[in-house]
N, C-alpha and C positions, 0 to 999 in steps of 0.2 A: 504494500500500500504506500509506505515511505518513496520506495523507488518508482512509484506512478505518478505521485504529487511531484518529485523533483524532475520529472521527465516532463510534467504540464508546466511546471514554471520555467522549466530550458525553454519550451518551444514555446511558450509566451513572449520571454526575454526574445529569442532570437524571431518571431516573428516581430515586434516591434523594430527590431532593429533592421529588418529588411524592409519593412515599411519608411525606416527614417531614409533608408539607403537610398530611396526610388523615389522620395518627394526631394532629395538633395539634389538626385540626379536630375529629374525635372527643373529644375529652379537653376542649376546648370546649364543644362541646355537650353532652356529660355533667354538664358544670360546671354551667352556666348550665340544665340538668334540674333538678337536684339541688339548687340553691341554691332551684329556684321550693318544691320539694318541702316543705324545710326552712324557708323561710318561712311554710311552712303549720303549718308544727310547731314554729315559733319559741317560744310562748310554752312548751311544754313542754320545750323544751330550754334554756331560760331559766329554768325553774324549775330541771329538772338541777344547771344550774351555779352555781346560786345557795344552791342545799342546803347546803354546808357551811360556808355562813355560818349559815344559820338553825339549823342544827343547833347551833352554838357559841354561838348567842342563847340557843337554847332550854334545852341545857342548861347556861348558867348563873344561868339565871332571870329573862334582861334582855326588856326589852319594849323594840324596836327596829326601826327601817323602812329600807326602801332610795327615796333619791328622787331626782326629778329636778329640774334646776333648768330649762332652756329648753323649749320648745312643743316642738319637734323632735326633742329628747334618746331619747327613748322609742321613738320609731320609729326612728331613727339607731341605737339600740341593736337593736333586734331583725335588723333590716339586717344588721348586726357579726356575731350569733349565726347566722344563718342561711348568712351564708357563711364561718364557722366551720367548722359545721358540714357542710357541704358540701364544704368542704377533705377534711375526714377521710375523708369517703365515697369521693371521688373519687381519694384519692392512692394506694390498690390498684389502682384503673382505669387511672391515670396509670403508674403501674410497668408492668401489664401492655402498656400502647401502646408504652409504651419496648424491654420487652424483645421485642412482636412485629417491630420496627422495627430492632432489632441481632441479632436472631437468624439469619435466614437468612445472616447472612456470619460467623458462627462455625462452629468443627468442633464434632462432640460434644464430645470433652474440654474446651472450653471452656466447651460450654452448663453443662455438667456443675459445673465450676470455677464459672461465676457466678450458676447457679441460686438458691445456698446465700443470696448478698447480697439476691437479689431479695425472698427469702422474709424474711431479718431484718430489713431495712429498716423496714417495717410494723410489724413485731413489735415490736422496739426503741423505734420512736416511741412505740406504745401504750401500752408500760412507765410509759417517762419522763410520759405523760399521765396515769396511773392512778395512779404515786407521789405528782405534782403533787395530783390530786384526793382521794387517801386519807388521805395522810400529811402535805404540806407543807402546804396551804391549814388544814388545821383546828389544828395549829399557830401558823400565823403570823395567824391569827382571835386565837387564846389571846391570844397575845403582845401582838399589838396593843389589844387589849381591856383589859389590863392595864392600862395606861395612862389610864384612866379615874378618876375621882375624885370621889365626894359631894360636893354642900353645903354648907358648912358658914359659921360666921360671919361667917370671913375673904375667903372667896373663894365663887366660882360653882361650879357644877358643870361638868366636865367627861364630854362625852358623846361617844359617836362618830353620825353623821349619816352613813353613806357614800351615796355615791351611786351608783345603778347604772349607770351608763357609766365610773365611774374603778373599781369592785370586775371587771364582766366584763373589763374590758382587762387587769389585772390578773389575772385569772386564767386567760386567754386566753394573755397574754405568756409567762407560764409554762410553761404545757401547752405551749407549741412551742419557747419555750426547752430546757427538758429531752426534749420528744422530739428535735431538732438533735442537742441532745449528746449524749443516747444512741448518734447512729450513730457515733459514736468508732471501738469497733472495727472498724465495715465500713471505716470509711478507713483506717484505718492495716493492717489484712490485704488492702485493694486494693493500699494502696503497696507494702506488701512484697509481694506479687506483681508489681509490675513492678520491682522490684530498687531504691526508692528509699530501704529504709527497712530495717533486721533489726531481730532481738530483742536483740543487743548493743548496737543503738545505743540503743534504748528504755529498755535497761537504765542506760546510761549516763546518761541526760538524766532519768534520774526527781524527780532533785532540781529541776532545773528545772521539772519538769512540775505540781510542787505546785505552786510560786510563780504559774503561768499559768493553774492549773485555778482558786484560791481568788483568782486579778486578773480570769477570766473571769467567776468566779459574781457577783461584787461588781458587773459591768456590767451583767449580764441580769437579776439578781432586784431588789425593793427593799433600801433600807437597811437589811436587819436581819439578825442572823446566825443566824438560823433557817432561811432558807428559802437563804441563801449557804452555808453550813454541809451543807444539804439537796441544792443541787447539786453541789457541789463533793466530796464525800466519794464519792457512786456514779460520778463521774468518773475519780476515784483506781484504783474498784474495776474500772472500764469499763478502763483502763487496761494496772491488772496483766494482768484477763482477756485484752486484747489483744497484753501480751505471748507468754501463753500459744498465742496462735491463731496470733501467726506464726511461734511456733517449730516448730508442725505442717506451717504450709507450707514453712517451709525442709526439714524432714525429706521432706515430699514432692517 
């Protein structure tokens, strides 16, 4: 009877693990579709990302280029963008492999319970990318643009030259920077669903939470307090919001 039970739990154990094997595999080869895809559409989606600089050229009237300095830079860069992009495609796909792969061993009221994460997850990311792209990049363009300087007797001109493998990474860095941070709430209403965490204690530690939200933005964004300022404040607001959401769940 011992040797029956330990032979149900082997081929438990090891069907689970064939099952992880083949939703990995899938999410793989979507990946590696998806990336060929988006190589094909690299330079459009290059241009995408590259818009809110030229938008900030254009309207301030500057005559300005992006370049590269090595043979290889260019295509290295397109490379970068396509499996960028390809992330983003994919990481809906990737949820859903996840959650066909934990689903059959929940009850309803659990599918129920984690349906909700599944769906903001994506959501949240996209936020935090579309802030990035609307709001902080054409800012911190401004900003740094600033910083420029005529000709004149005494001195050279100062110009900006960027180059486009250090502007995409840049911009890139951020978009997933602030989408990360966005899922704030989904962690902190998963913890409090398993009892590590309440709305009392959140409430407690808020003073703390400034200090670590505006030491966090200071590591991920560049040096300026524009685009620190930019992540750091919807953190704040990510924050309160998730106090809110786990005092729902304690009520439930």
């Amino acid at each position: 009877m011992k040797k029956n039970n330990e032979k149900t739990q082997g081929g438990t154990v090891v069907e689970h693990l064939v099952e992880l094997r083949k939703r990995l595999i899938n999410i793989f080869i979507f990946l590696f579709l998806s990336f060929i895809v988006c190589y094909f559409f690299s330079k459009s989606i290059y241009n995408f990302l590259v818009n809110p600089y030229a938008e900030a050229i254009i309207s301030n009237g500057m005559e300005r280029r992006l370049i590269f300095t090595a043979l290889h830079e260019a295509f290295l860069t397109y490379l970068k963008v396509a499996f960028f992009a390809s992330f983003f495609i994919t990481s809906p796909f990737f949820l859903m492999q996840i959650w066909k792969f934990i689903a059959p061993g929940l009850y309803q009221n659990e599918k129920k319970a984690f349906l909700p994460y599944l769906i903001s997850t994506p959501v949240l990311f996209l936020t935090g990318g579309l802030i990035v792209y609307y709001l902080i990049m054409p800012l911190a363009i401004d900003f740094f643009l600033g910083f420029e300087s005529a000709r004149n007797s005494n001195s050279l001109a100062i110009e900006l030259e960027a180059k486009v493998n250090e502007y995409l990474s840049l911009i890139m860095r951020l978009i997933f920077a602030f989408g990360l941070s966005f899922q704030l709430p989904v962690v902190l209403s998963l913890l409090a669903r398993v009892g590590i965490v309440d709305s009392i204690y959140l409430k407690t530690r808020r003073k703390y939470v400034i200090v670590i939200m505006f030491a966090f933005a200071a590591i991920l964004t560049p040096p300026d307090p524009i685009t620190q300022i930019g992540l750091a404040l919807p953190l704040l607001l990510l924050y309160e919001i998730s106090i809110i959401t786990v005092k729902i769940i304690e009520k439930k």
